[in-house]
N, C-alpha and C positions, 0 to 999 in steps of 0.2 A: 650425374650432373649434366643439364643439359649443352652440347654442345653448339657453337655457331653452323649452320646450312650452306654447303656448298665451298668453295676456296674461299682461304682469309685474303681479302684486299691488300695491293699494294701500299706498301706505305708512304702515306700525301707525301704530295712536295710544302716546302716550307709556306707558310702564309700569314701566320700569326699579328695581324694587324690591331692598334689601337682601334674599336668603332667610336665608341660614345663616352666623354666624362664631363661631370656638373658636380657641382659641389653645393649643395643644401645642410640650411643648420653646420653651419662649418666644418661638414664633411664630404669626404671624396666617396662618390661612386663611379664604377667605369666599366665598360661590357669589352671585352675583345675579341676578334672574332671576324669575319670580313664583311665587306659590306655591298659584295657583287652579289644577285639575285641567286636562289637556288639553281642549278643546271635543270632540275625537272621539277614536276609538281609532288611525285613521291618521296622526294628528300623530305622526311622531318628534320623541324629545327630544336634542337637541343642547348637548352640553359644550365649551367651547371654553378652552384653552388657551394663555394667553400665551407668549412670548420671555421669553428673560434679559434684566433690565432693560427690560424690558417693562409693560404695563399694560391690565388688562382694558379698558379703554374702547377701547382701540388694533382693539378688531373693530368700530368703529359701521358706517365703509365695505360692509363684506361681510356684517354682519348685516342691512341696508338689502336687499342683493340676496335675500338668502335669507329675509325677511320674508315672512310670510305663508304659510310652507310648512311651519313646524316650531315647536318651544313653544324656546329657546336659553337656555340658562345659561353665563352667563362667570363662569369661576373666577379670582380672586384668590389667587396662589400666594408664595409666600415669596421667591421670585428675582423679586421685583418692581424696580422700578427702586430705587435706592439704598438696597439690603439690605444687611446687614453680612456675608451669606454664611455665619452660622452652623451655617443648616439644612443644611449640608453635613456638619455631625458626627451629625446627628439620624435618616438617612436619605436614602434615594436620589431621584433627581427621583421616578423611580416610586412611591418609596413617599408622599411627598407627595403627589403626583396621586391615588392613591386614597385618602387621610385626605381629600383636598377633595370626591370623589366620593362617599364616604360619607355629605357632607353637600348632596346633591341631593336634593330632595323626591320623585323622582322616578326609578326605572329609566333609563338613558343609552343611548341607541340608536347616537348617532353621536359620536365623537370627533373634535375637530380642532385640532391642534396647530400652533403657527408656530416655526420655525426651532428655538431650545433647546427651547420647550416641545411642540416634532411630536419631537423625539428624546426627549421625556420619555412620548409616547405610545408611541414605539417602544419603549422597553424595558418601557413595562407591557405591550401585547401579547406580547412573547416571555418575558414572567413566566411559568412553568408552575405549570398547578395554581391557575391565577385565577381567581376566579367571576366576577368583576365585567365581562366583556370585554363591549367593546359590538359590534352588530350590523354596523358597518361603523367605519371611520376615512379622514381623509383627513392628510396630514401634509406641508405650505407649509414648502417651501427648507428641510428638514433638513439634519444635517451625517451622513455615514457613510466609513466607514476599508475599504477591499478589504483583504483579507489579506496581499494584494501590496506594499500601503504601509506602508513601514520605519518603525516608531515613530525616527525621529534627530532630531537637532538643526535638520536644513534642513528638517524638515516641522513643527516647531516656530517657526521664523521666517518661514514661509509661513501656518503657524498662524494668527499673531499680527497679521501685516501683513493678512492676511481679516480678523480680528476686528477691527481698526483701521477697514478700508473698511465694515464691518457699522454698524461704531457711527456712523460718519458720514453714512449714509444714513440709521440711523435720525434723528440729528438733523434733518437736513434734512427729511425726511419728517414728522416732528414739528411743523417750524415752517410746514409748510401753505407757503400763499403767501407767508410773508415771505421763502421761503427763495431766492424767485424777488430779489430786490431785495439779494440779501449780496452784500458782495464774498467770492469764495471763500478769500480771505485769514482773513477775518471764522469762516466757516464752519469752517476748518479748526480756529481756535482755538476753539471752539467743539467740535470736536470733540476736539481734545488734550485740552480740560478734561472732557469726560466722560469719556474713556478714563483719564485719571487718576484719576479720583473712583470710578471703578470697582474699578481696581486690579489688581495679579499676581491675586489669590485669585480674581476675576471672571474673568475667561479660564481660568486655570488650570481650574475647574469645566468651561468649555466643551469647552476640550482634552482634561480624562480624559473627557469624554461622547463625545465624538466618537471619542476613540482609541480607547475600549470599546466601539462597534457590533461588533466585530469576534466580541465575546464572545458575541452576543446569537444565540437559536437564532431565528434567523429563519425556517428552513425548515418549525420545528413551528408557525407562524401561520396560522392559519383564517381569521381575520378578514376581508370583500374592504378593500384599502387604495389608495388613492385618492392618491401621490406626483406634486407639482407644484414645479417650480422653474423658475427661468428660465436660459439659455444663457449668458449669460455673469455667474450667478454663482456664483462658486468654492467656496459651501460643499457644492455638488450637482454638479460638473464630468459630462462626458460619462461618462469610466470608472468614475467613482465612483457615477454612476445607472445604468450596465451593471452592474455588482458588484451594486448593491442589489439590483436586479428579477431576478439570478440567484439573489442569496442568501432573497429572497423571494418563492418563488411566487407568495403571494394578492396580491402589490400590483401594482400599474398605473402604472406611472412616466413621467411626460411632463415634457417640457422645451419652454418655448418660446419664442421669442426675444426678444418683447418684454416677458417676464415680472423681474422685481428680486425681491431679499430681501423686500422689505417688498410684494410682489404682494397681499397679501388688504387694504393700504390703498391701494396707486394703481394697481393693476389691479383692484378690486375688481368689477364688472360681470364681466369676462372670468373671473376663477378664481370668482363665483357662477355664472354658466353652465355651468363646467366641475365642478362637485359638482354642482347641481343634475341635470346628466348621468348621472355617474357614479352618484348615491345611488338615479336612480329605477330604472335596473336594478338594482341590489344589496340595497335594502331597499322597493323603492315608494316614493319617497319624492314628494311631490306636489308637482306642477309649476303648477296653476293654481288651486288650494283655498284662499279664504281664511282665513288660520286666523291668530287671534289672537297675536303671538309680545312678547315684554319687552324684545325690542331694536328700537332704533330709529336714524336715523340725527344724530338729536336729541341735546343737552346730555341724557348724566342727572344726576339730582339726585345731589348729592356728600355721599357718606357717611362720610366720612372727611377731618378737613381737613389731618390730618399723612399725606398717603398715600404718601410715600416717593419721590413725581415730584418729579423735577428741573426746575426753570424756568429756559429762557438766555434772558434778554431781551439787547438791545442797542442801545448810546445813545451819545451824547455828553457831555461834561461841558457845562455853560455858562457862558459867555461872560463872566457877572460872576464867576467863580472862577479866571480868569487876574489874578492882582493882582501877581503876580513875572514879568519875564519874560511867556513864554507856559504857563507852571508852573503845574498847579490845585491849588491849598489843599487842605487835608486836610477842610474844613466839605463841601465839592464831593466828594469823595471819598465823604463818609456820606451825601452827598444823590441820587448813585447808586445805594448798594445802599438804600436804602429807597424808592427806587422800584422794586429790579428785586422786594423786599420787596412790597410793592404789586401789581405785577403778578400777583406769585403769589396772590394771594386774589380776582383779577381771572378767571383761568383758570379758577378754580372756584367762579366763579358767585356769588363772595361777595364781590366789593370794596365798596372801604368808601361809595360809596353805597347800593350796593345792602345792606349792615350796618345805614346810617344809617335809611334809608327802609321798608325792608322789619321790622327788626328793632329799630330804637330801640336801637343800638350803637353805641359810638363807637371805630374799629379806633385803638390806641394802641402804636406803638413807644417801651416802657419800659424796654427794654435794651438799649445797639449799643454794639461795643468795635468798635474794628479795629486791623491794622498794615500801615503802606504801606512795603514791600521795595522799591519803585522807584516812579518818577514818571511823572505823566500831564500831556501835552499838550492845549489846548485843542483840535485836531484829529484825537486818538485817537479811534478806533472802540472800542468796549468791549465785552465779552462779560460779561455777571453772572450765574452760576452762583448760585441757590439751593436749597438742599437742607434738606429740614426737618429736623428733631432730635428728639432723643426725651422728650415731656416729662414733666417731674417736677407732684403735683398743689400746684395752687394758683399757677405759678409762670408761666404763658402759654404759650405758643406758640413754640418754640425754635426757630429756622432757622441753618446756617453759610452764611456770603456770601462768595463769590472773582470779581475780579473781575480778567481777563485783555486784553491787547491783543496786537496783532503787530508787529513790530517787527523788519524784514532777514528777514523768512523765520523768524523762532522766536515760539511765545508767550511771553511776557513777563506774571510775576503782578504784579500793582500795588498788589492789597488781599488781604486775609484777616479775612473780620470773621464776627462773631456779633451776630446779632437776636434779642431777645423781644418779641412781639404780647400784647396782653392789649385784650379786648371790654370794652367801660367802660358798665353802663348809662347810659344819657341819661339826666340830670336832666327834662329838655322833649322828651320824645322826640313826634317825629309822629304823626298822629292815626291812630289804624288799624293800628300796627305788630303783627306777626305773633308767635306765641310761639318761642321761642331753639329752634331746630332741635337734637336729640341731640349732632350731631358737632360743636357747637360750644358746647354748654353748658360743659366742661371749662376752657373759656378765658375765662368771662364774668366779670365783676369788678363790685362796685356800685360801686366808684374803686382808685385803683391805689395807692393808702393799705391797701387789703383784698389786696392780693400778699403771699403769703407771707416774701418778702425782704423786705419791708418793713418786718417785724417788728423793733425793736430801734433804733428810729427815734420814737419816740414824743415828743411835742409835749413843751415845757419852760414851766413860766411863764417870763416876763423882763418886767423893766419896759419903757416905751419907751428911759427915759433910761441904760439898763443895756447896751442892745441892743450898740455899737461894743466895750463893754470887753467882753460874751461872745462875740462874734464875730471879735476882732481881739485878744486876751490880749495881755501885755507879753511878749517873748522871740519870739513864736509866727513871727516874719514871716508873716504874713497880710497880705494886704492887701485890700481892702473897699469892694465899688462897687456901689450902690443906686440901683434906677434903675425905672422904671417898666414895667411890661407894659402894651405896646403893642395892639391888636387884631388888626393884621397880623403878628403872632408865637403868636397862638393859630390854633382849630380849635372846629370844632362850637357858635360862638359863644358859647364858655364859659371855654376853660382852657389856658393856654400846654399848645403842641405840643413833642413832643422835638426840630423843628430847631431851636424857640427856643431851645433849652439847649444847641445847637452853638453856634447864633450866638452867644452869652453866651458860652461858653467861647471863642471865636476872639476876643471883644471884650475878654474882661476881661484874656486875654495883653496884648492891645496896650496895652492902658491900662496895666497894671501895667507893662510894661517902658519905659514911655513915663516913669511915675512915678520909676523907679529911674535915670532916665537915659539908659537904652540901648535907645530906642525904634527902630524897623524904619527909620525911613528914617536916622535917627541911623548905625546899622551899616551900613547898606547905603553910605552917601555917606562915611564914612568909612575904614570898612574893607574893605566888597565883600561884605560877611556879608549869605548869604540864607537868611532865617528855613525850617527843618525842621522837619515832625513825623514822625515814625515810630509814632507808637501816640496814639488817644486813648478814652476810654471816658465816654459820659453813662449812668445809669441812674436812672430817676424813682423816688422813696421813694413822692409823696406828692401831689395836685393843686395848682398855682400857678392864679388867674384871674385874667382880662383884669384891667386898671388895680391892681392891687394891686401894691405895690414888694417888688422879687425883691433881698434882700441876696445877693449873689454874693460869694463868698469864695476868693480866690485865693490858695496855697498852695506854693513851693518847697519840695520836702523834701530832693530829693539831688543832688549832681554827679557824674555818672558819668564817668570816664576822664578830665574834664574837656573832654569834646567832647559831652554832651547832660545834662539837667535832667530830673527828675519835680519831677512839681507836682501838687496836688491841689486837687479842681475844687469846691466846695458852694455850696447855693443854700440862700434860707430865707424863710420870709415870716411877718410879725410878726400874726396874728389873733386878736382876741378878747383881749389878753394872754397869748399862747401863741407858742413862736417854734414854727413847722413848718418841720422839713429836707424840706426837695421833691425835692432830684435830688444826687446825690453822682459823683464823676466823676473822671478823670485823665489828662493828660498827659505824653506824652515830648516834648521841643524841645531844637532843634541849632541850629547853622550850618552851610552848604557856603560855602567859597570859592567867589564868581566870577570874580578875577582873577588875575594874577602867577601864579607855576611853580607854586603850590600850587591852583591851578585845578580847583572837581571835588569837593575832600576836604573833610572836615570839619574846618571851624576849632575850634583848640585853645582853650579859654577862658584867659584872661589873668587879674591878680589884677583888676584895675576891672571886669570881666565877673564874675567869683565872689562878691566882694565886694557889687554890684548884686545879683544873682540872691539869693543870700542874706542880705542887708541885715546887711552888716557883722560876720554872726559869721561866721570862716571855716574 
């Protein structure tokens, strides 16, 4: 294999700047990269090209090797990872590619594309009548169809099972070193949930790209092109890199054994050698000149905090949330995905110390709903898919959260939830803190009382002695428990946190069923009824602090089928003469059978269970 000429370059300094974003047909394009002139006239400039579900930072690897020898712009393209796939009605990958190219500061000497995004270089090269062609290309594990291969059904099912094994490496490849320490159980689920999050429309894309090489006048290409894949993987098979390099004159096709799909991140040394090779015959391209370049092998700074990456963290429940059985509570349930929530702001350089300390932030989960389809054991491995959402202004930070196990060889989903984040300035923020970076001002808040949904919530006088008869009316079934904020139930040594208002909601059930009679251990030692939830939802109005008493407001409103209850959840704290709604919230709760033939199912409520739950009106 050929090697790089002369000493390997030191490695740049950091530089990684936003240059250029527009947003056409309701999509985001963006180049990064810098935007001071070349140092010489022999720097080529390099564009690079991510993967479907892909992401520009996915080149730090191979921009490391190829440091120091060219000026590189990574483009941010629309088939990023957790796109909704619309730019498929708007235009072709090609024509994307060049709307992104248009927005380089700079003439493009070299292109390089990886797997979807080296087939979205292919077809701009065999665009006729392009101005814009750069001087060389090189194009990492594309997919290409010979003429010989039968668009049917079985090359649709080989299709798909590649695009299956694609996405799995990508994961894996993803998770770095953790991925060394999964069990490949773990892994697979992990990978079924991105394949699913993806979707038919995500492949489908793939598929017409791939079936359509066939279309592409490859023979009229000038360009020299620089094709690498590895031997045993199937989106570049042996005949299918024979076919290519026939139907291709100008390109240069190598396959080599120890190469994978994702070779520009874990072969990255070996395919920078093998460009750095090919580019100095074909353009000069320099082998040992230092030259300033914007990529590094370094975190860059994050320009975008909703950027469409998917986060799989993976954990365990804990140990105080088996209180049934070996069954974890539904509070344990929401105390996973706001950590796999966590995480994600973790990844990009913004968790909430780094918010607190650097930024005088305080990162605030003010909206989590979820619903649990099935049950999780203290011993489950877990996979947490989060994915950001699209936000609306004024309203936070939108994430969907799912979170999956394995179970006999199948994923099994267990949650289904939705988060909102909202930045809280510090009241007392640390000395020194930094001013709100752009990509995250959108989400800052002076309290979470200034959320847009929080509007229509506005504080009410009440007397003290007023407070049970407006919080607990006659008819209402309410029921009403005032209690104290703790310190160990807050954050940022200020203001209850939203797991306190789990906790609350997990406590005030207990107390109220306790009050009505039909308390947990009551059914359980009488009947065999283990307490379910299948849905609950907290959303904060408004700030609760430390030592202040939280009127909590428990609320039945319906019996469904007569095997599960909605209830409704409010918080309120009496200041100044003023009652403030703090968090408003809801409930679904059941029974399953533990014992006798009816083992499993959900018990049926009786009239002393309805009667209870709804406090005698029936």
């Amino acid at each position: 294999m050929a090697k790089p000429n002369g000493a390997r370059p030191a490695t740049p300094p950091d530089g990684w700047t936003p240059v250029a974003e527009t947003r056409t047909a309701r999509e985001r394009l963006a180049v990064l990269g810098t935007t001071s002139p070349a140092p010489r006239p022999a720097a080529p400039v390099v564009a690079l090209v991510h993967g479907l579900e892909g992401h520009w930072t996915g080149w730090r690897p191979l921009a490391g090797q190829l440091a120091g020898r060219c000026r590189a712009y990574a483009l941010d393209l629309p088939w990023r990872a957790g796109n909704h796939y619309r730019w498929r009605h708007h235009g072709t990958p090609a024509h994307w590619l060049r709307e992104a190219l248009a927005l380089v500061p700079e003439p493009v000497d070299v292109l390089i594309g990886h797997s979807f995004g080296a087939n979205a270089v292919l077809e701009h090269l065999a665009t006729p009548g392009d101005l814009s062609q750069p001087r060389a290309a090189v194009l990492l594990a594309p997919f290409f169809r010979p003429e010989t291969l039968t668009v049917d059904w079985p090359l649709y099912e080989a299709a798909l099972a590649g695009f299956r094994q694609v996405i799995t490496d990508g994961v894996r490849v993803g998770l770095g070193e953790r991925a060394r320490h999964l069990d490949p159980d773990v892994l697979a689920a992990m990978a079924d949930t991105a394949v699913e999050g993806i979707g038919p429309v995500g492949f489908l894309s793939l598929f017409l790209q791939f079936t359509g090489t066939t279309e592409l006048d490859l023979g009229a290409v000038t360009v020299p092109t620089l094709v690498l894949a590895g031997e045993n993987d199937t989106s570049l098979s042996e005949d299918r890199a024979a076919a290519l390099a026939a139907a291709m004159p100008a390109a240069t096709v190598r396959r080599h054994p120890h190469y994978t799909h994702f070779c520009h991140a874990e072969q990255a040394a070996d395919v920078g050698a093998d460009i750095t090779a090919f580019l100095t015959d074909a353009i000069a391209f320099p082998t040992d000149t230092p030259i300033t370049t914007p990529l590094t092998t370094k975190e860059p700074p994050m320009t975008e905090l909703l950027d469409g990456t998917l986060t799989t963290p993976v954990g365990r429940p804990r140990y105080e949330g088996a209180n049934i059985r070996t069954w974890i509570g539904f509070k344990h349930f929401m105390y996973l995905t706001e950590e796999a929530v966590l995480q994600y702001f973790r990844e990009r350089g913004v968790g909430a110390e780094t918010l607190y300390h650097t930024y005088g932030l305080g990162l605030e989960i003010v909206d989590h709903s979820v619903s649990l389809p099935a049950t999780l054991g203290i011993d489950d491995e877990v996979t947490a898919v989060v994915e950001p959402g699209r936000p609306k202004p004024g309203h936070g930070a939108p994430f969907k959260v799912r979170l999956t196990v394995r179970r006999d060889g199948e994923t099994v989903t267990v949650l289904t939830g939705k988060i909102r984040v909202a930045l809280v300035t510090l009241k007392d923020a640390p000395a020194g803190v930094r001013p709100v970076p752009a990509h995250l001002e959108p989400y800052v808040v002076p309290e979470v009382a200034a959320l847009a949904d929080a509007a229509g919530h506005e504080p009410q006088a009440v007397a003290d002695g007023d407070l049970e008869a407006v919080l607990t009316p006659p008819g209402s079934n309410a029921f009403l428990w005032s209690w104290r904020i703790p310190y160990f139930y807050c954050h940022f040594s200020d203001r209850l946190q939203h797991s306190g208002y789990v906790r609350a909601m997990e406590e005030v059930v207990d107390r109220f069923l306790d009050d009505r009679g039909i308390s947990i251990r009551t059914m359980l030692d009488e009947r065999g009824w283990i307490p379910v939830v299948s849905r609950a939802r907290a959303h904060m109005l408004a700030d609760a602090f430390m030592e202040e008493t939280l009127h909590t407001v428990f609320t039945v409103q319906e019996i469904i089928k007569d095997v599960m209850y909605t209830a409704a959840f409010d918080t309120y704290v009496h200041r100044d003469g003023r009652l403030v709604h703090t968090a408003t919230g809801s409930i679904m709760h059941g029974y399953a059978v533990s014992r006798g033939e009816q083992a499993g199912s959900l018990a049926e409520f009786d009239d002393t269970t309805r009667t209870a739950l709804l406090g005698g009106t029936r």
